[in-house]
C-alpha positions in Angstrom: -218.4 132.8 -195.8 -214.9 133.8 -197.3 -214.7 136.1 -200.0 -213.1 134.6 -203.3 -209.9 137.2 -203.7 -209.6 138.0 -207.8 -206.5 136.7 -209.5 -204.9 136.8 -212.7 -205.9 134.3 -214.2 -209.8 135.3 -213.2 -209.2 138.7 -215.4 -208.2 137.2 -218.0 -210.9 134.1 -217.9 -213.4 137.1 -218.1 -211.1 138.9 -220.7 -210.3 135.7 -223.1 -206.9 137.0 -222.9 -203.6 135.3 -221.4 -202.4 136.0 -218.1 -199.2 137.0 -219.1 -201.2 140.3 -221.0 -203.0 141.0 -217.8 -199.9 141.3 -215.4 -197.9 142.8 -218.0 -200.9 146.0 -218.1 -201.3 146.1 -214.1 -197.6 146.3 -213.5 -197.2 149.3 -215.8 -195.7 147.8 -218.6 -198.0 147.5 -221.6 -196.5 150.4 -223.7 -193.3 148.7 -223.4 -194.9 145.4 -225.2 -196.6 147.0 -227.5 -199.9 146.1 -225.9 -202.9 148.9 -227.4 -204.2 151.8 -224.8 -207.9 150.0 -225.5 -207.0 146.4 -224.7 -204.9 148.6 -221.5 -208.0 150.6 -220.7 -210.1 146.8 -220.6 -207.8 145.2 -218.4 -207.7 148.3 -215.6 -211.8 148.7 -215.8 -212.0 145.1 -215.5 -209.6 144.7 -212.5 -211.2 147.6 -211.0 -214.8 145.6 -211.5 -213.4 142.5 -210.0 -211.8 144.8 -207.1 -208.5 142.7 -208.0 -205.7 143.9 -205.5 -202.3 142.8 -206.3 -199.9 140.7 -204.1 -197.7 143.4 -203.4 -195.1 140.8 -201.7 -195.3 138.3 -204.8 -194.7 141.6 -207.1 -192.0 142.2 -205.6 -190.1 138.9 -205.7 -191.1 139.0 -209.3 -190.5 142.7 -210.4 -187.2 143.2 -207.3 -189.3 146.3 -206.4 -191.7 146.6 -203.7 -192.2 149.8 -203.5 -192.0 149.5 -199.7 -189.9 151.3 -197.4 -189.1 149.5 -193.8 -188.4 151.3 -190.5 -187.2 150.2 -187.4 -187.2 152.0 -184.4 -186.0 151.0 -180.8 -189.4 151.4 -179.2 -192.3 152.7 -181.6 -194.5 153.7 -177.9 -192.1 156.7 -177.6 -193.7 159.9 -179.0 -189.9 160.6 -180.2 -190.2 157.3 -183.0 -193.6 157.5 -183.8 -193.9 161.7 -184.7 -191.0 160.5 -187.0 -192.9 157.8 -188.7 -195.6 160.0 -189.4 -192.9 162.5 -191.2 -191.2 159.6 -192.9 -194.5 158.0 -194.2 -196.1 161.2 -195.5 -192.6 162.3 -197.3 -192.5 158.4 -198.8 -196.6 158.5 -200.2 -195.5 162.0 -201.7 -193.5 159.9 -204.0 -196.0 156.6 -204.3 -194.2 154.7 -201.6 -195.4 152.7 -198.7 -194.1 152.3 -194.9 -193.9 149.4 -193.1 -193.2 149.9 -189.3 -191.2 147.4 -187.1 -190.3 148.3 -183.4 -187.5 146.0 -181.9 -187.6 146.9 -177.9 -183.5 147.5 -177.9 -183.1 143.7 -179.1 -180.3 143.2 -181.0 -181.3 139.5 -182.3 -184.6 140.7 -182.9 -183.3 143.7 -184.8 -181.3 141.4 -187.0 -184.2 138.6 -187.6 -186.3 141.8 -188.9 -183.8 143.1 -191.2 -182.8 139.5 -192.8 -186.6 138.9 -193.1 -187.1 142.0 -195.0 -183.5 142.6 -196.5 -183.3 138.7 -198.1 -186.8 138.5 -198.7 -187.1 141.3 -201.0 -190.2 142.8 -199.2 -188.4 146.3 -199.3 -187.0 148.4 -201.3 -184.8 150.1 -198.5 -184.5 150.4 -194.7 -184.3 153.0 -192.4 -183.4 152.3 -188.5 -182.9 153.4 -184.9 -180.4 150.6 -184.6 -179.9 148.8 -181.2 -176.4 147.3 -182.4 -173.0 147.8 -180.9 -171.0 147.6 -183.7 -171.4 147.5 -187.4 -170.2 143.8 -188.0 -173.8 142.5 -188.6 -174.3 145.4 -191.8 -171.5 143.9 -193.1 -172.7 141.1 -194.4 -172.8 140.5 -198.1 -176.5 140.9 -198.4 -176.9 143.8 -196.7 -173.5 145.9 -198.2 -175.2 148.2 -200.9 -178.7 147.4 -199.4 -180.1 150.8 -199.1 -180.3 151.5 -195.5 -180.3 154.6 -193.8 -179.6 155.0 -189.6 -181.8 157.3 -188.1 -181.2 158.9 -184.5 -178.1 156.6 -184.3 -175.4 155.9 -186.3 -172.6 153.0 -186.3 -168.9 154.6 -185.9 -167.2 151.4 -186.9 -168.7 151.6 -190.4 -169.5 153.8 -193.2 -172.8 154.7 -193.5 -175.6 157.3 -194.5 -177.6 158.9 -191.1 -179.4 161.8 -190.1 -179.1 162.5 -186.8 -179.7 165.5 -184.0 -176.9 167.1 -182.8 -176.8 165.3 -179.4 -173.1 166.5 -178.3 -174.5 170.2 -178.7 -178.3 169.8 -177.7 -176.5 168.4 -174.5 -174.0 170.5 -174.0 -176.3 173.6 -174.3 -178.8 172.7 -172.0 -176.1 171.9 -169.1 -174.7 174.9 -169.8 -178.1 176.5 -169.5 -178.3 174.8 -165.6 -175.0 176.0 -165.0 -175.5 179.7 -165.9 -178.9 179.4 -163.9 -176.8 178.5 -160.9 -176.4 175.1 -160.5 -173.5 172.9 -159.4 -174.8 169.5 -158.5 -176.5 167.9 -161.2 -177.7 164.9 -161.3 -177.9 162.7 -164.9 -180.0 160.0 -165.7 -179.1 157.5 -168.8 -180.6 154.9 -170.1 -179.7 151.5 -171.6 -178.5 150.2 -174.0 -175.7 153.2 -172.9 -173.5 152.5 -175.7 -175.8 153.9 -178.6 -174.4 156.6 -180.2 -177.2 159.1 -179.3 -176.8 158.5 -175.8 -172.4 158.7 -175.4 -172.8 161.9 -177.6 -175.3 163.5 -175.3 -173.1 161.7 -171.6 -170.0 163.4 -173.5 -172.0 166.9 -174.1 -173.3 166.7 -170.2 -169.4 166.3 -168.7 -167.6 168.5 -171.4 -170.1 171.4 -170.5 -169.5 170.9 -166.6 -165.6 170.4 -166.9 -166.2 173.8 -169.1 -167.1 175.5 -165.8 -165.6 173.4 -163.2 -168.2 172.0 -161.8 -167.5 168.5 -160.0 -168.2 165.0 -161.7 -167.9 161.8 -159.8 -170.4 158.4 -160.3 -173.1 159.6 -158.5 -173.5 162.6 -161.0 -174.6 160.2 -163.5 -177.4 157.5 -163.1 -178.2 154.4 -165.0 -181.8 153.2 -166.0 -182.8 149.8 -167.8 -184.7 150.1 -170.5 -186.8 146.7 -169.5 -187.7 148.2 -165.9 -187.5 152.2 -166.4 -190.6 153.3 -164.2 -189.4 150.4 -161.6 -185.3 151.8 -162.2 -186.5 155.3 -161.7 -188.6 155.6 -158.8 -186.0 153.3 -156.6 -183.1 155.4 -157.8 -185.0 158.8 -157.6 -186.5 158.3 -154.2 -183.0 157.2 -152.4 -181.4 160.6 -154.5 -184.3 162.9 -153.0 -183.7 161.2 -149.5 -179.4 162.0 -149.8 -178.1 164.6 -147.1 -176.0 165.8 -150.4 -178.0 169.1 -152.2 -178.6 168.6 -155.9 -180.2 171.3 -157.9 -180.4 170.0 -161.1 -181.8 166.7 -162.7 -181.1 166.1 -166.2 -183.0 163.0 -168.2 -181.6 162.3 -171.0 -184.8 160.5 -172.8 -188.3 161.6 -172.9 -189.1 158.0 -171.0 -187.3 158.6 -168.0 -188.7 162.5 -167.6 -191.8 160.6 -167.6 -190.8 158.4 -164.9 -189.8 161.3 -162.6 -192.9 162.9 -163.0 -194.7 160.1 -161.7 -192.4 160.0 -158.5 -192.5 163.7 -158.0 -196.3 163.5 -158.1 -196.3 160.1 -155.7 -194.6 161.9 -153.2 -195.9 165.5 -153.8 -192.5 166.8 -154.2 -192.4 170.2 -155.5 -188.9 170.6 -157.3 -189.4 174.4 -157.4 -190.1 174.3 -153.4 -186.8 172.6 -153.1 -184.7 174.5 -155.7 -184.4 171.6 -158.2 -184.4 172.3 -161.8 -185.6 169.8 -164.0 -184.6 169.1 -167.6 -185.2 166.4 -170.2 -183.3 166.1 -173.9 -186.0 165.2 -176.0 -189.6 167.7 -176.0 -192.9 166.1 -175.9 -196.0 167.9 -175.4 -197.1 166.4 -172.0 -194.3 168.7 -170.7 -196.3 171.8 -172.3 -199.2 171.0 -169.5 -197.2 168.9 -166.3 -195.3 170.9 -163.1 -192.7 171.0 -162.6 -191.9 173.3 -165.6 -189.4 171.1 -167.5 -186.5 172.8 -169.5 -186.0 170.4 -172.3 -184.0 169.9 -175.7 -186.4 170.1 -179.0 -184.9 167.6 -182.0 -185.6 168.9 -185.1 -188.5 165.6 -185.4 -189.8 166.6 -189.1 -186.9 167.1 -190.7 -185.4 164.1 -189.1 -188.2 162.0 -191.0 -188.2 163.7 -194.4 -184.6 164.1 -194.4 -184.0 159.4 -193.8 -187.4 159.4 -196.4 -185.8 161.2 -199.2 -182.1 160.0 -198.8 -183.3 156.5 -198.5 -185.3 157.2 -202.0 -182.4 158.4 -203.0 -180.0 155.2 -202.4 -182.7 153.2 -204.0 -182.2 155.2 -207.2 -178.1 155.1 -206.6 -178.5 151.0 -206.5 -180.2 151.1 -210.2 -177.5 153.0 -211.2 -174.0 151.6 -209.4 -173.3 154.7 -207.5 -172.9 154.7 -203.6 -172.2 158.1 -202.1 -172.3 158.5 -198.8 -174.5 161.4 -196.6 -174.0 162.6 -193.1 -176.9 164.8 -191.8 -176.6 166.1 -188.4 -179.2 168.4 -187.4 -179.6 171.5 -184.8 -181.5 171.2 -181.8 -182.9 174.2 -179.5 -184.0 174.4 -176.1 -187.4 174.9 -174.7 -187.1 177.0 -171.2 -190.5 176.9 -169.3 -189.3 178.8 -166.3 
């Protein structure tokens, strides 16, 4: 048997009072109507009785605040998305908000379904997002142009916006750099789709700059492309016919956590020992699996918690800039390091 959930109107039965008092004390605002601390302190003992829990969705279309933050990341089963939702949600309750989670899978219409559903609905307050789009047409848009949203990871070049991002372009650069100086001059890159996201072209443009740095050759087989639907399928085709060439690499560069993944189930397939063949092997991105896997994987480290607490508190921030008019724009980019295990 289905349990009765309170209401309103059920408070204020038990009261004799109207219902208008009741949701005026629950949503905060009886000192503003003049409504005594003792008829307050009745209402909150007798909701608390009745185990009344408010319609947080209904409060919101009725108050325009939901005290709800959204966040939509490209693919919440990467450690890289869901550390930051952990940051983000613990920064958000340490100011009484709540965190809804959404992953889209790199879908751009279902990216944009999610954000109309939560942008025109009023069901949050603001949104923060590892965007999948190619351009910044769809934020545009009327409803969403001083909608507090903030891009995390990845940021929009065709539009203003507020982001925090790593430093891709660097993170990249130095770890290339790093395989360089260790000797290497045939490195191999893998990338992953959707290629044109900003994260991914800064971290392409860091791998080539560094290697035109030193002279080292680039031609199309120096760089690798992976779907995002069929990784583990994309990898271990690709990886097994690049182990198999008569031409020596030394060097193979992931450029997501995913793919690193994917190679290590090939190199354990075949029992292919990278440091038996000379082969460095590097990731951008640091999980812990790579703390306790061989081959010992040289790997770029993004800064995860500040990434979280850093889109938490600016999109608070925006929230407050809506109430008052204001929109001022923020650009964090922040420092990777690298994590040698050799």
């Amino acid at each position: 048997m289905a349990i009765k959930k309170t209401l309103l109107e059920d408070i204020a039965r038990e009261l004799n009072v109207s219902k208008t008092l009741v949701s005026m004390v629950i949503n905060g605002k009886g000192d503003a109507y003049g409504i005594s601390k003792k008829t307050q302190e009745k209402v909150l003992a007798k909701a608390g009785e009745m185990q009344y829990t408010p319609n947080m969705f209904a409060r919101a279309l009725r108050t325009g605040k939901s005290n709800l933050i959204g966040l939509l990341v490209a693919d919440i089963s990467n450690p890289f998305y869901s550390n930051i939702a952990k940051y983000v949600e613990k920064a958000l309750a340490e100011k009484g908000y709540n965190l809804m989670v959404c992953s889209t899978d790199e879908n751009i219409e279902k990216e944009e379904k999610l954000i109309q559903l939560f942008a025109e609905q009023q069901i949050i307050d603001g949104l923060i997002i590892a965007t999948t789009n190619t351009s910044g047409e769809f934020f545009k848009k009327e409803r969403l142009r001083n909608f507090p949203i903030v891009f995390i990871d990845r940021y929009l070049p065709d539009i203003e916006s507020n982001y925090v991002v790593a430093d891709n372009y660097q993170g990249s650069f130095e770890l290339t750099d790093l395989l360089i100086h260790k000797g290497c001059k045939n490195i191999v890159a893998f990338n992953i789709t959707p290629s044109h996201i900003s994260s991914l072209t800064e971290r392409v443009r860091g791998f080539k700059d560094a290697l035109h740095k030193y002279n080292v050759p680039f031609g199309p087989d120096n760089l690798v492309e992976i779907s995002f639907n069929t990784i583990h399928r994309d990898v271990r085709e690709k990886l097994m016919k690049l182990l198999k060439q008569p031409e020596k690499i030394d060097a193979i560069y992931t450029l997501n956590n995913h793919i690193a993944t994917a190679c290590l189930n090939v190199f354990n397939e075949l029992a292919f020992d990278t440091k038996k063949e000379g082969i460095y092997f590097a990731s951008f991105d640091d999980i812990s699996l790579f703390d306790f896997v061989k081959p010992n994987i040289i790997s770029v480290s993004q800064p995860l918690e500040r990434i979280g607490t850093e889109a938490a508190h600016l999109a608070l921030k925006l929230i407050d800039q809506k109430v008052q008019g204001t929109i001022d724009y923020e650009k964090i980019v922040l420092p990777t390091s690298i994590i040698s295990r050799n």
